[in-house]
C-alpha positions as CSV (number, residue, x, y, z in Angstrom):
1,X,20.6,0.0,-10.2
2,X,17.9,2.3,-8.6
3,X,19.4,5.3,-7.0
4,X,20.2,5.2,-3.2
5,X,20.9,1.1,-3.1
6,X,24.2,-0.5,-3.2
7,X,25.7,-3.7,-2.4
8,X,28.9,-3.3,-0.3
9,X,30.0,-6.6,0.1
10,X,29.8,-10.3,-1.5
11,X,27.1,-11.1,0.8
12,X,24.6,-8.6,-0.9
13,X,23.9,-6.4,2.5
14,X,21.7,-3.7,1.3
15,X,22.2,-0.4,2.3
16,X,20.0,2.9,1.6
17,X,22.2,6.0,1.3
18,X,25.3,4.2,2.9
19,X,22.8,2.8,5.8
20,X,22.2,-0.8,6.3
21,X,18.6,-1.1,6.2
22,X,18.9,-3.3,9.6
23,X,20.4,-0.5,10.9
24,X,17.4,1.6,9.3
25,X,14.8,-0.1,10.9
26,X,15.4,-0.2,14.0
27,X,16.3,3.7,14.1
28,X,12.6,3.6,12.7
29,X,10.8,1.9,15.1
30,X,12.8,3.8,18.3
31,X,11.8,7.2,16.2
32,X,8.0,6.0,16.4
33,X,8.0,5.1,19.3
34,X,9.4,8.1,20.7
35,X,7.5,10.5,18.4
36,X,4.0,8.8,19.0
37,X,4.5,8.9,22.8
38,X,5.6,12.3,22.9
39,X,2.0,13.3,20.8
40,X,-0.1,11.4,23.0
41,X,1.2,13.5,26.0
42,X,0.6,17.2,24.2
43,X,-3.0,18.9,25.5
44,X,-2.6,21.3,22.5
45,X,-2.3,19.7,18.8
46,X,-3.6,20.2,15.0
47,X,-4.1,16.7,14.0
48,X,-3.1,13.2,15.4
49,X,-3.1,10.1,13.9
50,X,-6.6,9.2,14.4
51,X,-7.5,12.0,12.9
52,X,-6.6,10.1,9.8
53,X,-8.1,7.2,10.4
54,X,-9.6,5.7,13.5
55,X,-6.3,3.8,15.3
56,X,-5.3,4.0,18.9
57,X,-2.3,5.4,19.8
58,X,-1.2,2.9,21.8
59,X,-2.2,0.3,18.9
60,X,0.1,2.3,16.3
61,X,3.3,1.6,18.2
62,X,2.5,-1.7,19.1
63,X,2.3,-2.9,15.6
64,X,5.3,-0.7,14.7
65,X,7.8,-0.7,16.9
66,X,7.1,-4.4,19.6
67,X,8.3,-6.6,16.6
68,X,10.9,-6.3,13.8
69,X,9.9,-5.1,11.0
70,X,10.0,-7.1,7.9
71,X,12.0,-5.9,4.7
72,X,10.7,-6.2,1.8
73,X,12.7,-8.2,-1.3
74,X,12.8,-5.8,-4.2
75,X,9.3,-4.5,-3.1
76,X,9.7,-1.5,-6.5
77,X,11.8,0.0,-9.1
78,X,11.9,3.3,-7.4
79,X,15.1,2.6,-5.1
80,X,12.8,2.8,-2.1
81,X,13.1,0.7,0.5
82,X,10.0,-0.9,2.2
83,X,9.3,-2.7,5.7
84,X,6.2,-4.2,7.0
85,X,5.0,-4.7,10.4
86,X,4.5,-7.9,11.5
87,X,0.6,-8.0,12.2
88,X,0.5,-6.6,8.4
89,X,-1.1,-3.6,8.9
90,X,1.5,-1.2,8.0
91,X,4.0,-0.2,5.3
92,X,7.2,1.8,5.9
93,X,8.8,3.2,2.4
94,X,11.7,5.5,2.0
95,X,10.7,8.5,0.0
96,X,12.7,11.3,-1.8
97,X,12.8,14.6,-0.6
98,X,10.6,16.3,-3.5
99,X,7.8,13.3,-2.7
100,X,8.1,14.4,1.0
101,X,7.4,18.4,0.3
102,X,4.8,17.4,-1.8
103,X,2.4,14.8,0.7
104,X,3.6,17.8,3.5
105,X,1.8,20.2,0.6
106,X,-1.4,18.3,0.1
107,X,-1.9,17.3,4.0
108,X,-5.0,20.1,4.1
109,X,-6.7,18.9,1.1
110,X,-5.6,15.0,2.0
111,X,-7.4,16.1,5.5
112,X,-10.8,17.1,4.0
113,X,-11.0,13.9,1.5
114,X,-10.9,11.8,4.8
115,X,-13.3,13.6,6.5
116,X,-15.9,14.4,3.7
117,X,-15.0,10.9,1.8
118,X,-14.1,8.4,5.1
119,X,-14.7,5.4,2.5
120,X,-12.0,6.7,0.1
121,X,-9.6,4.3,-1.7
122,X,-6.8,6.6,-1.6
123,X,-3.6,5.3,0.6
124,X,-4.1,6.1,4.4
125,X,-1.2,7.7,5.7
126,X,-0.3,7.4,9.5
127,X,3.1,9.1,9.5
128,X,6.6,11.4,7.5
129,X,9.5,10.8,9.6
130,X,13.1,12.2,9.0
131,X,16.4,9.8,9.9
132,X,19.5,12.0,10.0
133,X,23.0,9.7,9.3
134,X,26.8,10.3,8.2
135,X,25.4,13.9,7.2
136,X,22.1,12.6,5.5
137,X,18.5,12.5,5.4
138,X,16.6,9.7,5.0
139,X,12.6,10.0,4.6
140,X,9.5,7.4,5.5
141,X,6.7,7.2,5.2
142,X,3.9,5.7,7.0
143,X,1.2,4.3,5.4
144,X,-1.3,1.4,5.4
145,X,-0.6,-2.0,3.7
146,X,-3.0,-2.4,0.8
147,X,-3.4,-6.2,0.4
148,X,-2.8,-8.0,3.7
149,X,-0.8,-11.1,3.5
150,X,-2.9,-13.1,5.6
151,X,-5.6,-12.9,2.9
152,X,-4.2,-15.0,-0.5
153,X,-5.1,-13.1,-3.4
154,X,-5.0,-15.3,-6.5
155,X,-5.1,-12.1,-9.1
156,X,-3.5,-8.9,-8.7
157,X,-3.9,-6.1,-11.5
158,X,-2.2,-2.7,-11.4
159,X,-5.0,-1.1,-13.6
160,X,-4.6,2.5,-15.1
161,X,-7.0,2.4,-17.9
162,X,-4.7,2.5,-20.7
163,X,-3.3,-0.4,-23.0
164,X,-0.4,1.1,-24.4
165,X,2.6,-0.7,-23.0
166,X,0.2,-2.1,-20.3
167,X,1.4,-6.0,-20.1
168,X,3.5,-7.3,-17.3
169,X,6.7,-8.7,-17.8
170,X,7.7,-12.1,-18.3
171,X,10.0,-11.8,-15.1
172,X,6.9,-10.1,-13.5
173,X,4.4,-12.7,-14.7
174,X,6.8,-15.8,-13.5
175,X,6.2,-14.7,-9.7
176,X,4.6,-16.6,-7.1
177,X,2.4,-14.0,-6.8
178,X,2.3,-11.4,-9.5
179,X,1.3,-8.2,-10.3
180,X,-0.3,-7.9,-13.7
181,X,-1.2,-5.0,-16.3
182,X,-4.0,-4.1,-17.7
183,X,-3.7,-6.3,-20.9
184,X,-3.3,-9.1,-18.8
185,X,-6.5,-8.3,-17.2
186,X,-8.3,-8.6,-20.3
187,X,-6.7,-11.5,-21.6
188,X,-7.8,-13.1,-18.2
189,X,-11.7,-12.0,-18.2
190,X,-12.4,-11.0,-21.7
191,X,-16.1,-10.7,-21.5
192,X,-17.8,-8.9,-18.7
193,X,-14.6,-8.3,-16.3
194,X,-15.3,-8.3,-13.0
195,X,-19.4,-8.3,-11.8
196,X,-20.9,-6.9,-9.1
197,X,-24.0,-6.1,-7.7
198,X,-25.7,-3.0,-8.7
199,X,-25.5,-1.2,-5.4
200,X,-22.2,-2.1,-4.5
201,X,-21.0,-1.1,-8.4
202,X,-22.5,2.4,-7.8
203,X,-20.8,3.2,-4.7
204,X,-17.4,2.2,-5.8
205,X,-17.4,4.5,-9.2
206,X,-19.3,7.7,-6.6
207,X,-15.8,6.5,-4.7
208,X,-13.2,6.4,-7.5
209,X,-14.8,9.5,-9.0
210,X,-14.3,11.6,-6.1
211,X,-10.8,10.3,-5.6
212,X,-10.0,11.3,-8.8
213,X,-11.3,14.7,-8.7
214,X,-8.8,15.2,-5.1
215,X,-6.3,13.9,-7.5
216,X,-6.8,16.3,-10.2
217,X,-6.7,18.9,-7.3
218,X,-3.6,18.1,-6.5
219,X,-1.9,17.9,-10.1
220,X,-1.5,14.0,-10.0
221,X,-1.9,12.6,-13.0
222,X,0.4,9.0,-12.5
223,X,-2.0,6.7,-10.5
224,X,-3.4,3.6,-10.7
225,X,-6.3,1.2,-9.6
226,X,-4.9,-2.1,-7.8
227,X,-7.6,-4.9,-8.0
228,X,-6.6,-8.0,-5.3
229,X,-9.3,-11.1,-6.0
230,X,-9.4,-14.0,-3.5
231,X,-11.1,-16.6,-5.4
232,X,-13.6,-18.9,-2.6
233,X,-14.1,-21.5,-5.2
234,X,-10.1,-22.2,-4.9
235,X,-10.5,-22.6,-0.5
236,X,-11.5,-25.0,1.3
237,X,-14.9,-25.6,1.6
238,X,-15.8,-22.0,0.0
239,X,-15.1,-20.6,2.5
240,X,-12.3,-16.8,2.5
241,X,-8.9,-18.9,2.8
242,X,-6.4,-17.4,4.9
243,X,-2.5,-17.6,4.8
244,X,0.1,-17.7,7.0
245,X,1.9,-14.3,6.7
246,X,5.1,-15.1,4.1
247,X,8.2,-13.9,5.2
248,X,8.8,-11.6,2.0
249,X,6.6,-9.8,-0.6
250,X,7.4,-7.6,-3.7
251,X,4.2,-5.3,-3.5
252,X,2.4,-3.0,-1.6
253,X,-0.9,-4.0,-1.1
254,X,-4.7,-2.2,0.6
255,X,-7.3,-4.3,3.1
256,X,-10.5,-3.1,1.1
257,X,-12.8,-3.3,4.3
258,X,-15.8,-2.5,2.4
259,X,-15.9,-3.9,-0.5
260,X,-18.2,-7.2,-1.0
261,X,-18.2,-10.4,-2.8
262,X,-19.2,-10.5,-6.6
263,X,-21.0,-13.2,-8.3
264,X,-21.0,-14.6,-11.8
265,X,-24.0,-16.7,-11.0
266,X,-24.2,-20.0,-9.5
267,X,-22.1,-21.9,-11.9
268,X,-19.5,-19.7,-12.0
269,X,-16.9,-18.5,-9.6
270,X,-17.4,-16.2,-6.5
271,X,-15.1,-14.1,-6.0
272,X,-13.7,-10.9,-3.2
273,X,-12.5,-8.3,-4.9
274,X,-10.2,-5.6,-3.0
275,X,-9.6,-2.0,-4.8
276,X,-7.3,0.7,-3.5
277,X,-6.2,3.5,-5.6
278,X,-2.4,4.4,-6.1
279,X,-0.2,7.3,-7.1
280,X,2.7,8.3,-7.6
281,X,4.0,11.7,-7.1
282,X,6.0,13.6,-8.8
């Protein structure tokens, strides 16, 4: 069982570090809101949110802190705990001390990739709060929700360019909605992978190479490509089907705003592919 979660009782509440993550939340969303009014008000400051990316700060609490959050069902192995707003734009996650020194350790350089590289795929992150209870701290993180629920992705590949042990479980693969390896990817679209057009192709590597030189920079080596494809030939009329917002999820997912449609020709099947890079810190 993943460090920091524990069942107290029959009915399976789950608690983080002795906390009842209902109990969690909602000390979130009154921290939020208290910390993002309290920034808006100072003259002086360093950075604010929207130096990060461009949000209001009257939209961040809204989408935080006006609705309950939603938990995540075993959203990773880590022993984190994750909510999501309910418009889907954000993702709270409980983080370990060491991962919290390190993102506070990185924030100059993380600063300068989003100014010099404003199309990075690299996670957005809009907050690092600190929960004090029975004698403890508990960290989260604020960051942007990678695939939007509202948007059905019929693939999903966690790709880190490797096939050594690089094939999703059988528990994983018999998901509603899994999360697939990088031999899986291949099995699925053994001959040319995934096309696009020339421009757009060129642009995304310029993108993924810089990211990876700010991850070198930072001594990350664990990270990982997730690739979201909504498939228009499976919607209605071909047209980008959209889903109501399901009341659970298991992964954290990015919006790829910028990123087109590819084509296998006429014939074949157009797809929208949506790329954010992950990492994990160590």
């Amino acid at each position: 069982m993943p460090a920091g979660l524990f069942f107290p009782n029959s009915q399976c509440k789950v608690s983080y570090k002795k906390v009842p993550t209902n109990a969690l939340m909602s000390a979130i969303q009154l921290g939020i809101a208290n910390s993002i009014g309290s920034l808006a008000s100072r003259p002086d400051r360093d950075l604010l949110l929207q130096d990060f990316e461009k949000i209001e700060n009257v939209a961040f609490p809204a989408s935080t802190c006006t609705e309950p959050l939603r938990e995540l069902s075993n959203a990773g192995a880590s022993g984190s705990i994750f909510y999501v707003s309910q418009d889907d734009q954000f993702i709270i996650k409980t983080v370990q001390h060491k991962e919290a020194e390190f993102l506070q350790k990185l924030l100059p350089g993380y600063y300068m990739n989003l100014q010099q590289n404003p199309k990075t795929l690299l996670p957005k992150f809009f907050g690092l709060f600190c929960y004090q209870s029975l004698g403890k701290n508990i960290r989260l993180l604020v960051m942007n929700n990678l695939l939007p629920q509202n948007v059905t992705m019929h693939e999903k590949y966690d790709l880190k360019g490797s096939t050594y042990k690089r094939l999703a479980s059988k528990a994983e693969r018999a998901k509603a909605s899994p999360t697939l390896k990088d031999l899986d990817f291949i099995e699925n679209h053994p001959n040319e992978g995934l096309s696009m057009d020339p421009v757009s192709y060129d642009s995304l590597i310029r993108t993924i190479s810089r990211d990876c030189l700010v991850l070198e920079s930072f001594k990350i080596m664990d990270y990982s490509l997730l690739v979201g494809i909504h498939n228009v030939e499976l919607t209605t009329g071909g047209r980008y089907q959209t889903a109501p917002v399901k009341q659970d999820s298991e992964d954290e997912v990015d919006h790829g705003d910028d990123l087109p449609s590819t084509s296998r020709g006429e014939s074949e099947q157009r797809k929208r592919v949506c790329i954010s890079e992950n990492y994990v810190a160590e």
